[in-house]
Backbone and ligand atoms as CSV (ligand in chain L), in Angstrom:
chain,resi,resn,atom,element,x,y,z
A,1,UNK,N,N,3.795,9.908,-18.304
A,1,UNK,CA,C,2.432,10.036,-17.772
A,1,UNK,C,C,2.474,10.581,-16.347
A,2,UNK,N,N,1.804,11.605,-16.072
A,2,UNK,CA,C,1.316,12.087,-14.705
A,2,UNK,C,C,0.766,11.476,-13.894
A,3,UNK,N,N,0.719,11.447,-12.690
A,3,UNK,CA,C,-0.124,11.101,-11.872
A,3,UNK,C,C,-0.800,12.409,-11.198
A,4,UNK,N,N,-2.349,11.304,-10.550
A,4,UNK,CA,C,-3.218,12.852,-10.231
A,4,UNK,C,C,-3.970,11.838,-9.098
A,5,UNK,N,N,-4.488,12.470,-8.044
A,5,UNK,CA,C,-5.759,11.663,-7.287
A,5,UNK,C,C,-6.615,12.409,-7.473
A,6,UNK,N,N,-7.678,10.787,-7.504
A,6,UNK,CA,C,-9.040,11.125,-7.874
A,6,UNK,C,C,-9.822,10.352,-6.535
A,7,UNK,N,N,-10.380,11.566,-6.260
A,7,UNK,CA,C,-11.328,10.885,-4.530
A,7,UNK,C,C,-12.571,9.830,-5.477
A,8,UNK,N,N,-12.606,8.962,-4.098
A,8,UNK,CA,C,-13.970,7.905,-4.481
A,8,UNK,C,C,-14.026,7.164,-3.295
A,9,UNK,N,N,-15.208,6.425,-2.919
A,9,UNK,CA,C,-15.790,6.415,-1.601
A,9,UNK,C,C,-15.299,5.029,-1.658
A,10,UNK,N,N,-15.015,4.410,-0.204
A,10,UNK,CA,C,-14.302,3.237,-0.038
A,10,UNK,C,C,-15.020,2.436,0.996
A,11,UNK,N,N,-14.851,1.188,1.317
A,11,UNK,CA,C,-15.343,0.509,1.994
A,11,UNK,C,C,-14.240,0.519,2.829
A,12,UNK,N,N,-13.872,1.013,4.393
A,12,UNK,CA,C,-12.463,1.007,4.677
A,12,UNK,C,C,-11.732,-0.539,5.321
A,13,UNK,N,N,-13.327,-1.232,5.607
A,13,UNK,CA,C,-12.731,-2.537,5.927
A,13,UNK,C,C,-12.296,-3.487,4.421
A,14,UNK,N,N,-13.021,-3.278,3.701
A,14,UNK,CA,C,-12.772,-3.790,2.477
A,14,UNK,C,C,-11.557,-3.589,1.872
A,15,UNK,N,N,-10.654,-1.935,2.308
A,15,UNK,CA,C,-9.534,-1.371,1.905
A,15,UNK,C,C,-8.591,-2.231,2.666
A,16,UNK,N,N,-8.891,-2.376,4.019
A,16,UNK,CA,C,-7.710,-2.806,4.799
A,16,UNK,C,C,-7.745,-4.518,4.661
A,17,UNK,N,N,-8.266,-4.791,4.042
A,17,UNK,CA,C,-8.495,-6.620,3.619
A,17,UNK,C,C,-7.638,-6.715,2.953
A,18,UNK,N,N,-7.666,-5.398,1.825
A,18,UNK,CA,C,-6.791,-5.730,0.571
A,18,UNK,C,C,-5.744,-5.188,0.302
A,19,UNK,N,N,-5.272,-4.453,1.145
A,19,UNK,CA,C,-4.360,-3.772,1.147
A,19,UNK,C,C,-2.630,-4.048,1.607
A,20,UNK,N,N,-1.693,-3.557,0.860
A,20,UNK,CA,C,-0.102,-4.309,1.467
A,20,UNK,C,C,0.461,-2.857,1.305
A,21,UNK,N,N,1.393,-2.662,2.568
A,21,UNK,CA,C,2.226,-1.497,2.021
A,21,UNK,C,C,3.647,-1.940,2.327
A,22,UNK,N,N,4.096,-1.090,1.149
A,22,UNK,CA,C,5.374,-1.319,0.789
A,22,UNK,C,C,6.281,-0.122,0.347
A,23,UNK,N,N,7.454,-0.644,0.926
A,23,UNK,CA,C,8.661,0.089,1.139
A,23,UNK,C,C,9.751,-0.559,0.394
A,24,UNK,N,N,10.529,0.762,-0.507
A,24,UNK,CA,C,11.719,-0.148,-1.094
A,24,UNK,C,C,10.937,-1.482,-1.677
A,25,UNK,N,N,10.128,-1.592,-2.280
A,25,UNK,CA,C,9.514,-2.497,-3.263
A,25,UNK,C,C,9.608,-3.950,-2.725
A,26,UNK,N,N,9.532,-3.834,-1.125
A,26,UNK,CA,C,9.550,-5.210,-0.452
A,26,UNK,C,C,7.733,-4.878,0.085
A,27,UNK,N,N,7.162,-5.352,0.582
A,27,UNK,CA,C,6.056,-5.605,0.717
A,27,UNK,C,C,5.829,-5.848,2.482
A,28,UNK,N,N,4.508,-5.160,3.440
A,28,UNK,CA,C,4.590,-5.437,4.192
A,28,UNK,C,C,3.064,-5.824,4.581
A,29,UNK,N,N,2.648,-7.173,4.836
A,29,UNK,CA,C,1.020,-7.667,5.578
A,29,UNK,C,C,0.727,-7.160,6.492
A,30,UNK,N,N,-0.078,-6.885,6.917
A,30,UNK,CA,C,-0.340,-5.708,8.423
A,30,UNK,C,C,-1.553,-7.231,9.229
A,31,UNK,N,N,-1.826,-8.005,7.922
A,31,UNK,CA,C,-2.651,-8.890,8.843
A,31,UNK,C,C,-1.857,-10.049,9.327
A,32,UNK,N,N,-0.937,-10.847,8.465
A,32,UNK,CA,C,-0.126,-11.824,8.793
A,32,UNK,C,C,1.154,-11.023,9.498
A,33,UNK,N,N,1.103,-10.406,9.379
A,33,UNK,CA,C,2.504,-9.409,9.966
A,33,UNK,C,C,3.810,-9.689,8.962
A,34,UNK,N,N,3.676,-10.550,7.662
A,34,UNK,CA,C,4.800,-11.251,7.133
A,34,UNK,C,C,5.561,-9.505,6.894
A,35,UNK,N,N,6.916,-9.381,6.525
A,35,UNK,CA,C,7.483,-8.433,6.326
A,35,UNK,C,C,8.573,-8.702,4.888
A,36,UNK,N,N,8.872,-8.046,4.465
A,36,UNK,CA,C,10.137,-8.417,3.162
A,36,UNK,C,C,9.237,-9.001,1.719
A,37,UNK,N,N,7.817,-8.771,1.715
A,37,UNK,CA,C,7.408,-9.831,0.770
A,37,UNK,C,C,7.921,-9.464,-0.560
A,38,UNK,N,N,8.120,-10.379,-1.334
A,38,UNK,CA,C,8.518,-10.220,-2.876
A,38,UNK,C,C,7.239,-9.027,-3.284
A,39,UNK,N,N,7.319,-8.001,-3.711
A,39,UNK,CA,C,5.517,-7.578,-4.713
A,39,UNK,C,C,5.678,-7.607,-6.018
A,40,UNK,N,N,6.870,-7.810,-7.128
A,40,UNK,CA,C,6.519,-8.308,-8.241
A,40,UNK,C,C,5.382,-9.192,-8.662
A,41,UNK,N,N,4.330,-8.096,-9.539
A,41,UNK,CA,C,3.088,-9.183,-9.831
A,41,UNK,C,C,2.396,-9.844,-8.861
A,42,UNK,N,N,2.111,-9.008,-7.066
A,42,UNK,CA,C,2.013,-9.831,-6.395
A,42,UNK,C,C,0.154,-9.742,-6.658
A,43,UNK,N,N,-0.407,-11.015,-6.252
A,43,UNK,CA,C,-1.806,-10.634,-5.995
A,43,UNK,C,C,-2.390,-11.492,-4.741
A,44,UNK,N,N,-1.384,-11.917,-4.106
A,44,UNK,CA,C,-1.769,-12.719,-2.730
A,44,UNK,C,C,-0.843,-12.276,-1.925
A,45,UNK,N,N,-0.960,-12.512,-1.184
A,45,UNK,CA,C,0.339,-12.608,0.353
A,45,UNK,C,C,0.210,-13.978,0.309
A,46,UNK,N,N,1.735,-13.961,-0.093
A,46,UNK,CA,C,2.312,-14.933,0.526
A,46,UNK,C,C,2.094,-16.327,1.136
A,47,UNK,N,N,1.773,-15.370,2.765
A,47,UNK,CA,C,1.603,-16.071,4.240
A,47,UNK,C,C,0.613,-16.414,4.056
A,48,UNK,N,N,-0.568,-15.527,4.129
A,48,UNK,CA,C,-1.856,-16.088,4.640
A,48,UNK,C,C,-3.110,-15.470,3.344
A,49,UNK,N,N,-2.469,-15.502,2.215
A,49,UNK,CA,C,-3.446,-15.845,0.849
A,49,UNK,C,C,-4.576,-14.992,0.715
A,50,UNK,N,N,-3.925,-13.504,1.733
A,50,UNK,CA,C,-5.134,-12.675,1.111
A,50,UNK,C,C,-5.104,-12.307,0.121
A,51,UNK,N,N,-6.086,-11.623,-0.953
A,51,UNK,CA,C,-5.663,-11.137,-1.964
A,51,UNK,C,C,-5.375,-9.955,-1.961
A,52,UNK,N,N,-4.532,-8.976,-2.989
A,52,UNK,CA,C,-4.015,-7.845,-2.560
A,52,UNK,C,C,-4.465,-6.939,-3.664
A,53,UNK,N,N,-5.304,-5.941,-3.588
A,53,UNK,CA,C,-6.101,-5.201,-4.489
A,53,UNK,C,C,-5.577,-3.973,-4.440
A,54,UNK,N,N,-4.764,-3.358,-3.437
A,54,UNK,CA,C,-4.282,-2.004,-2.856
A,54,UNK,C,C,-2.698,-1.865,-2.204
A,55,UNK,N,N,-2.531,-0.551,-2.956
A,55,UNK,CA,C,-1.005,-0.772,-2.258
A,55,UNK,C,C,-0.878,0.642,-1.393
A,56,UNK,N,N,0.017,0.927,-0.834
A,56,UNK,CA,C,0.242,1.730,-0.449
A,56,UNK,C,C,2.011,2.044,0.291
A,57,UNK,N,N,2.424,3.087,0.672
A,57,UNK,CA,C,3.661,3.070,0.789
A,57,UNK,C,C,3.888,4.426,1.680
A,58,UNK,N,N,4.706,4.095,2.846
A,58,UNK,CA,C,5.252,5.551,3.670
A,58,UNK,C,C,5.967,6.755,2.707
A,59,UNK,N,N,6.368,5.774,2.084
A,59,UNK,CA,C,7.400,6.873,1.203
A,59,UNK,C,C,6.372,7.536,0.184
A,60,UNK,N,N,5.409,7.764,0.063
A,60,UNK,CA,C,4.719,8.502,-0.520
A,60,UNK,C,C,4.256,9.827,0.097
A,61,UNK,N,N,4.680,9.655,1.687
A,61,UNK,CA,C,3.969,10.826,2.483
A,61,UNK,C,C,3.890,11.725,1.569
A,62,UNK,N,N,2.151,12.475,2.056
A,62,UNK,CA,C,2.723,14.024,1.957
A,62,UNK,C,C,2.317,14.080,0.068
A,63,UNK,N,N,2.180,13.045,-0.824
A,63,UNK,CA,C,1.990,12.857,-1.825
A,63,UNK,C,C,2.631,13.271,-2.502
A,64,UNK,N,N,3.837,12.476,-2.856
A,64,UNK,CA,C,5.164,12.245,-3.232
A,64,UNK,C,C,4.709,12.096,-4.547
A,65,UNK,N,N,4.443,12.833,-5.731
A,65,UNK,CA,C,4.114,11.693,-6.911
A,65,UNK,C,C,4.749,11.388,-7.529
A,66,UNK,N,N,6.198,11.289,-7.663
A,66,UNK,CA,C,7.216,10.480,-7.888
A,66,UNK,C,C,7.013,9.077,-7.389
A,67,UNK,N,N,7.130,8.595,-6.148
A,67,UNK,CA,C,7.221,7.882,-5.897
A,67,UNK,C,C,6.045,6.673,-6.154
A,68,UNK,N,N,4.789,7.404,-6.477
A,68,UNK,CA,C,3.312,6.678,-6.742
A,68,UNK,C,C,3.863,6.726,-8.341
A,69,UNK,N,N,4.270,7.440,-8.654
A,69,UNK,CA,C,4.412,7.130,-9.792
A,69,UNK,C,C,5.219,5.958,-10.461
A,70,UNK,N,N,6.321,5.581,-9.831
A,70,UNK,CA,C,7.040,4.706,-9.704
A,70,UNK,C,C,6.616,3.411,-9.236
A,71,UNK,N,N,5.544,3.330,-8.405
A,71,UNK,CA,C,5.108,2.141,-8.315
A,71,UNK,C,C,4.121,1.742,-8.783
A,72,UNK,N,N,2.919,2.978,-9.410
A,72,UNK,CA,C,2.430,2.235,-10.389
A,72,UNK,C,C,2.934,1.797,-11.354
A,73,UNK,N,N,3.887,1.622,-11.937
A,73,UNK,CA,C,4.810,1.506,-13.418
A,73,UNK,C,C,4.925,-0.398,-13.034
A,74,UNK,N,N,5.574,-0.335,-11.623
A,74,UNK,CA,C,5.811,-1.413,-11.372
A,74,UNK,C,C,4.457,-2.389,-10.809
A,75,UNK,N,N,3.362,-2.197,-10.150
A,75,UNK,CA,C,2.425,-2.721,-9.951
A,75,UNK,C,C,1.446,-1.773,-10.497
A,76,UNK,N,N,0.937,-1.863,-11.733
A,76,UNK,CA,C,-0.101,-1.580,-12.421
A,76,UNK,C,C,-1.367,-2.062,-12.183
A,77,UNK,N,N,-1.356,-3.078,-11.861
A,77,UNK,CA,C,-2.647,-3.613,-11.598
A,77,UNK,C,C,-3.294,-3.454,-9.867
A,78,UNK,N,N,-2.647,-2.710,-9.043
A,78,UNK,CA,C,-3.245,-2.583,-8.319
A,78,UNK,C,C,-3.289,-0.809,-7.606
A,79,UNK,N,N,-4.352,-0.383,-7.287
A,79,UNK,CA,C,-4.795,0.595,-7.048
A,79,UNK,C,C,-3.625,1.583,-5.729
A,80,UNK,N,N,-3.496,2.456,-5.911
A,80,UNK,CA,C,-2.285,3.351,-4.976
A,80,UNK,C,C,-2.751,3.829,-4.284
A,81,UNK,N,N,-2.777,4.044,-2.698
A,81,UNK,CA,C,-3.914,4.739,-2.040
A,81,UNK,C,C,-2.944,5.600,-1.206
A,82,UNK,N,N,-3.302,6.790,-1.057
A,82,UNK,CA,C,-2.567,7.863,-0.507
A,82,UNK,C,C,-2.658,7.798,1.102
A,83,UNK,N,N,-1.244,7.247,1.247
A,83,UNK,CA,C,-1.108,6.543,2.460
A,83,UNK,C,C,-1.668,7.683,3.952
A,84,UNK,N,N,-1.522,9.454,3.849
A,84,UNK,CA,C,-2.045,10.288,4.390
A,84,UNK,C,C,-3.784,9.690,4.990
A,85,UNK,N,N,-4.292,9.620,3.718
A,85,UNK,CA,C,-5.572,9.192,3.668
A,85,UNK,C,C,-6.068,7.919,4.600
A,86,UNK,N,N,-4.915,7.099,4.412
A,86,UNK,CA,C,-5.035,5.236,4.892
A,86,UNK,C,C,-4.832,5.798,5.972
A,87,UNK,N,N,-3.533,6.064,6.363
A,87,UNK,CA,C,-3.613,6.435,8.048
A,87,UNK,C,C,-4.551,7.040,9.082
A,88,UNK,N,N,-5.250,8.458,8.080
A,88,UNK,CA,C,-6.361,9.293,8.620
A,88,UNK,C,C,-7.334,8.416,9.298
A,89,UNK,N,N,-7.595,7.432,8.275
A,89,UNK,CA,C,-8.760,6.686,8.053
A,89,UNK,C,C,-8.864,5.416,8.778
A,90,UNK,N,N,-7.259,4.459,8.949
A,90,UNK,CA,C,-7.835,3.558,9.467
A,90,UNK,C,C,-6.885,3.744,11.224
A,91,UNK,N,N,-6.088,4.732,11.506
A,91,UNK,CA,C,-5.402,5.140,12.539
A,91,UNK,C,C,-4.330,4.057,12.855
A,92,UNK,N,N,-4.065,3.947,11.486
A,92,UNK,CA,C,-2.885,2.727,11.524
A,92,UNK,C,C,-1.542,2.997,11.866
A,93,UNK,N,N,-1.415,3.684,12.456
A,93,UNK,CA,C,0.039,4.395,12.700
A,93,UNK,C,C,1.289,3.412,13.018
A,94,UNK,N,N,0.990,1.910,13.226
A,94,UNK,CA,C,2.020,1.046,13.959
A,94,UNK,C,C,2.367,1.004,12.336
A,95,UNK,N,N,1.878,0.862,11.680
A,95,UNK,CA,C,2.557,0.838,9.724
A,95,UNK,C,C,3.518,1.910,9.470
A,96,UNK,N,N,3.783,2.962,10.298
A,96,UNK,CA,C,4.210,3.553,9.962
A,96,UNK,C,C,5.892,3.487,10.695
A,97,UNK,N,N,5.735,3.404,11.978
A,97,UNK,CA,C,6.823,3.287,12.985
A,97,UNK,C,C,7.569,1.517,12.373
A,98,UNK,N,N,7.067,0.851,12.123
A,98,UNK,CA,C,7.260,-0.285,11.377
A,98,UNK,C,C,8.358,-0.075,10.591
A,99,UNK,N,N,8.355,0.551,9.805
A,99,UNK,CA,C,9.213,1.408,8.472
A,99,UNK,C,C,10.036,2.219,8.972
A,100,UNK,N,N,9.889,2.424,10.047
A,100,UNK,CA,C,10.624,3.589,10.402
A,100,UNK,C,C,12.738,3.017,10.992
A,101,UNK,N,N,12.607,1.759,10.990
A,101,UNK,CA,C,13.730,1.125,11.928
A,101,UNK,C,C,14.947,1.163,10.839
L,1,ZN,ZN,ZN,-0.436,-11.897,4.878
């Protein structure tokens, strides 16, 4: 199966409530700051019990669709957001340098 994006209008605080990005299939909270989280089947954090509706990942820059592809396989149930987009949008750039070490 392919992957493709399909634009649709977002609530961006609503995005960043629910949202975890992850690297190497460890998981990172941008609100609890927790880092390393398990994301098998995740639908909370962890730490501080948000729920997690959205994923997203550095390694997708640039829209990698390999790599979205690969993690939807593994988290199906939650929505992939093209991390280009997340950054544009919420000027989250410390998510990015984060990943970067
Ligand atoms: Zn958290």
């Amino acid at each position: 199966m392919e992957c493709i994006r399909i634009w649709t209008e977002v609530d961006i605080q609503e995005l960043e409530a629910h949202i975890i990005m992850v690297d190497d299939m460890l998981g990172y909270c941008h609100k609890c700051k927790t880092i390393g989280i398990d994301i098998r089947d995740i639908k909370k954090c962890p730490s501080c019990q948000r729920e997690i509706k959205y994923v997203s990942s550095t390694e997708a820059k640039g829209g990698k669709s390999e790599i979205v592809g690969r993690m939807r396989k593994k988290l199906p149930h939650l929505a992939f957001v093209d991390y280009d987009d997340y950054v544009r949008l919420t000027g989250k750039k410390k998510a990015e340098s984060l990943f970067k070490a």
